[in-house]
C-alpha positions as semicolon CSV with decimal commas, in nm:
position;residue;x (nm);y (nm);z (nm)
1;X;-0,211;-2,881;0,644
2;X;-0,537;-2,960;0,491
3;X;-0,615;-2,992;0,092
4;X;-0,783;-2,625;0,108
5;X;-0,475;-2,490;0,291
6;X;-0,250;-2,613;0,062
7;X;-0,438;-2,484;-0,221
8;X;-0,439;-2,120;-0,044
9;X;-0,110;-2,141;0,029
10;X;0,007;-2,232;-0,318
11;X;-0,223;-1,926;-0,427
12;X;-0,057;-1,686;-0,237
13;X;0,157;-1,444;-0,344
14;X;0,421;-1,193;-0,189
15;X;0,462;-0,822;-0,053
16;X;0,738;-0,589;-0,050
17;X;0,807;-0,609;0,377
18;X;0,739;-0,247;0,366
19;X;0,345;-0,296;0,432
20;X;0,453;-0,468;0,748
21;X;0,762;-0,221;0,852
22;X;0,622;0,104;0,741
23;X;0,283;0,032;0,958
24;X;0,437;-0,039;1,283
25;X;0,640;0,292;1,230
26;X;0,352;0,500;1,182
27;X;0,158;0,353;1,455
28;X;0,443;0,359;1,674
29;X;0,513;0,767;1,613
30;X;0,113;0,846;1,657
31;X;0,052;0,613;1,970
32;X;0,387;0,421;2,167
33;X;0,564;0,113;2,161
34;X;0,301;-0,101;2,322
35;X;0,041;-0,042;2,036
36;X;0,257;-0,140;1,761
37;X;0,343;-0,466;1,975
38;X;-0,027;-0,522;2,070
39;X;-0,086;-0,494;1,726
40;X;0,112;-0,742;1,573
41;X;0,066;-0,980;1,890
42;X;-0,304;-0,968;1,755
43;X;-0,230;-1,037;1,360
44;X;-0,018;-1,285;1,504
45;X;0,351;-1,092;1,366
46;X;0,500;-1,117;1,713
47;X;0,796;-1,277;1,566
48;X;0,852;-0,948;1,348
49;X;0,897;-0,752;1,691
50;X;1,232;-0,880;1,766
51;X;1,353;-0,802;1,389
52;X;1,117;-0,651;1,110
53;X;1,116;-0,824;0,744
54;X;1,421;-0,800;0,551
55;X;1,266;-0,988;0,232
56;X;0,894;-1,043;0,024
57;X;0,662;-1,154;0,300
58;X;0,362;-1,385;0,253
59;X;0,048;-1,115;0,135
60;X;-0,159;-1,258;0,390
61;X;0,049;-1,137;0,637
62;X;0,004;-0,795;0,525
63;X;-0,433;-0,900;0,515
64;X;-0,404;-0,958;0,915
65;X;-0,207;-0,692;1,002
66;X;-0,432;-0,457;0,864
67;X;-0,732;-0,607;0,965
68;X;-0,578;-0,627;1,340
69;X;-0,499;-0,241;1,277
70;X;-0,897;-0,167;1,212
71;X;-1,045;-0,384;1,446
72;X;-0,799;-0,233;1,750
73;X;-0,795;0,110;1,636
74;X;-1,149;0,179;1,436
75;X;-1,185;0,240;1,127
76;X;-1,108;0,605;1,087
77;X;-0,827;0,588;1,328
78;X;-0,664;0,301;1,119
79;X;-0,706;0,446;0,774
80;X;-0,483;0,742;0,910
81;X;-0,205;0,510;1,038
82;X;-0,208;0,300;0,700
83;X;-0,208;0,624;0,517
84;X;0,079;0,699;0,695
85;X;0,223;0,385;0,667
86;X;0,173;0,487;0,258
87;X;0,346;0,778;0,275
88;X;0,700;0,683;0,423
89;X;0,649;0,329;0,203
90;X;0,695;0,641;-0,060
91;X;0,979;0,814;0,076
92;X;1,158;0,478;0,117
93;X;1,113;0,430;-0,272
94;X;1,228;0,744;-0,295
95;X;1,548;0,683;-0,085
96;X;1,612;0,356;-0,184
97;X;1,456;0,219;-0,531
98;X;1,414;0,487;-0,787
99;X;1,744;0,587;-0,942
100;X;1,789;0,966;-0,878
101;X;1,879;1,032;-1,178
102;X;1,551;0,928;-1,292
103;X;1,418;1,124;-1,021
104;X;1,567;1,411;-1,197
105;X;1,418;1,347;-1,538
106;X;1,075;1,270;-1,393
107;X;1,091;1,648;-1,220
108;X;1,191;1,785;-1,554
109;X;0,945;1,667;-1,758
110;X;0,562;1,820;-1,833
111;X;0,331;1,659;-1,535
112;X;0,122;1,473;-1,780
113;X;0,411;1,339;-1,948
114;X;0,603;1,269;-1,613
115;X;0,255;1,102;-1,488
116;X;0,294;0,845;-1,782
117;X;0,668;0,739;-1,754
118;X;0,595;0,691;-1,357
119;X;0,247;0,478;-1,381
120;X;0,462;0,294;-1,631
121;X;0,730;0,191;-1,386
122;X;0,455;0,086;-1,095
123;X;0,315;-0,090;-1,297
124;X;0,636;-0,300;-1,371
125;X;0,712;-0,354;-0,992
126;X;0,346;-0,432;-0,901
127;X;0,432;-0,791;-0,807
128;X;0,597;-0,604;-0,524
129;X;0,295;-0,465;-0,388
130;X;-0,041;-0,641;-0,513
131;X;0,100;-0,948;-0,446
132;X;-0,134;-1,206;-0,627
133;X;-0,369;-0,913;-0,726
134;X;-0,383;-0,704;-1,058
135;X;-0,288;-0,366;-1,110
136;X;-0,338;-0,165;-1,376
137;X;-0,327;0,218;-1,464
138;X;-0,455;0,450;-1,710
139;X;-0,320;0,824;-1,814
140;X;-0,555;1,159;-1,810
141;X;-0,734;1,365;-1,629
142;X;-0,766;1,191;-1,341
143;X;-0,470;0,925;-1,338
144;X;-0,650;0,650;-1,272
145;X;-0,465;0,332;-1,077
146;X;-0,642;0,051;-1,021
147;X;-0,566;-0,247;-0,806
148;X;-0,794;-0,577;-0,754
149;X;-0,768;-0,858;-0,536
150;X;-0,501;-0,640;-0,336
151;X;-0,416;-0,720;0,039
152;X;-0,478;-0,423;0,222
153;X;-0,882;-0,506;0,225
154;X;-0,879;-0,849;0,164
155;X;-1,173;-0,969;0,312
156;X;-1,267;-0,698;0,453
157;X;-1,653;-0,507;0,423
158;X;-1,704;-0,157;0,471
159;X;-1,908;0,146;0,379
160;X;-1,577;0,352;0,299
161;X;-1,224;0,265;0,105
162;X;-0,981;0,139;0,344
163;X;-0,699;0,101;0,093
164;X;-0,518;0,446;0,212
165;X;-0,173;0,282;0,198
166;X;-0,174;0,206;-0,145
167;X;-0,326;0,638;-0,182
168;X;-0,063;0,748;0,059
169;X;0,210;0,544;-0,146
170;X;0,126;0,673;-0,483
171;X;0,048;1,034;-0,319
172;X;0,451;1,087;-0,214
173;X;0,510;0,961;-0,507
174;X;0,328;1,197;-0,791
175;X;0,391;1,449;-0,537
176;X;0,734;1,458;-0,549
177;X;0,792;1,316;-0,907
178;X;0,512;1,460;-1,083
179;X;0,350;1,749;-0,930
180;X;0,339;1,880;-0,602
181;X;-0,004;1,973;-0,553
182;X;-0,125;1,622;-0,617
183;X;-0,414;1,455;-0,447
184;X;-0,494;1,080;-0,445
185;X;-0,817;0,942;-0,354
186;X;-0,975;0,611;-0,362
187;X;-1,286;0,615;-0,519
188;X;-1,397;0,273;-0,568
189;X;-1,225;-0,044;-0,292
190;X;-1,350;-0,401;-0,319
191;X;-1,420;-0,384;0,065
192;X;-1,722;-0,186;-0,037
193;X;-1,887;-0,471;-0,302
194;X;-1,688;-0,270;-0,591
195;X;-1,524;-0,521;-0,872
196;X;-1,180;-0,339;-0,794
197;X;-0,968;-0,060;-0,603
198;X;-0,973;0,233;-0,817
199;X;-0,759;0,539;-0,714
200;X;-0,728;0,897;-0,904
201;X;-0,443;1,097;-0,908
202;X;-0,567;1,514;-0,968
203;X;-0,359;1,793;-0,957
C-alpha cells in the first residue's frame, strides 16, 4: 500500500452494513438474483454474496456500490432502487433500533415537537450513516437535514441529487414517527457542485 493509500485508508470512516444489505434487497425484488450479483461483482462486493455484512463496513464500500448501481442501471433507474434501499434501511430501524416505547411517545407528541426529539436522535447515531461526513439538522418549516462529505455520492457529478437513500431513510422515518403525510426531498447534493446534501422534511 502506497503513502496516499494509507493516508485514505486511515481517513476512512464506517457505515451501518445496511447501505450494502438493504440495496441488494431492493434491487433484487425490482429486477432478479443475477442483477444484485452483477452488481456487486462490479463494485467489487462479491464476497458479500455468499453472506451480507453483519458489522460497520468500510464507507467506501458503500461509494462503489452505488456508483456500480448508476453506472449499470442509469441514473433514474438507480435513484429508485437506492430510494428503496432507504426505505426498508427505515423499517429496519424501526424493527430493530428505536425502542418502541419511544416509538410510542414520538406518535404521541405534536409533529413539530416529535420532529425535534427525532432529528435529535439521528443526529446522535450519524457516525452510523455519514461515516466520515457531517450531519447536521435544523427544526421548522421545512426540517432541514443536512449531510456533507456523505458516501452515497462520493465522487460522483450529476445534474440531479442522487442521495435518495439517505431521503427514503429519513422519509419512513418522519412518516411513521412524526407525521404520515411527510415528504422528503433533496434539494441541494454535493454531486451537483453544492457545498453539502441538504434534505427537507414537509408535511
Amino acid at each position: 500500500m502506497n503513502q496516499q493509500s494509507q493516508h485514505e485508508a486511515s481517513h476512512a470512516g464506517r457505515i451501518g452494513p445496511n447501505a450494502i444489505i438493504r440495496v441488494a434487497e431492493a434491487l433484487e425484488a425490482a429486477e432478479n438474483r443475477a442483477a444484485v450479483e452483477h452488481l456487486f461483482t462490479a463494485a467489487g462486493l462479491a464476497h458479500y454474496l455468499d453472506a451480507m455484512p453483519d458489522a460497520m463496513v468500510d464507507e467506501r464500500e458503500v461509494s462503489r456500490l452505488q456508483t456500480a448501481l448508476r453506472e449499470q442501471l442509469g441514473i433514474a433507474r438507480a435513484r429508485a432502487i437506492s430510494r428503496d434501499a432507504g426505505r426498508r434501511t427505515g423499517d429496519y430501524l424501526l424493527a430493530h433500533r428505536i425502542p418502541k416505547p419511544a416509538q410510542r411517545l414520538l406518535k404521541l407528541l405534536p409533529a413539530g415537537l416529535a420532529s425535534q426529539v427525532l432529528i435529535k436522535a439521528i443526529g446522535k447515531n450519524a457516525w452510523t450513516f455519514a461515516g466520515s461526513g457531517h450531519f447536521s439538522a435544523a427544526p421548522g418549516k421545512p426540517v432541514r437535514l443536512t449531510i456533507q462529505n456523505g458516501p452515497i455520492c462520493a465522487g460522483a457529478k450529476a445534474d440531479e441529487p442522487l442521495c435518495d437513500f439517505y431521503a427514503g431513510t429519513f422519509e419512513r422515518l418522519f412518516r411513521v414517527l412524526v407525521q404520515r403525510e411527510t415528504q422528503v426531498t433533496e434539494t441541494a447534493c454535493q454531486a451537483q457542485g453544492a457545498e453539502a446534501c441538504v434534505f427537507e422534511a414537509r408535511w
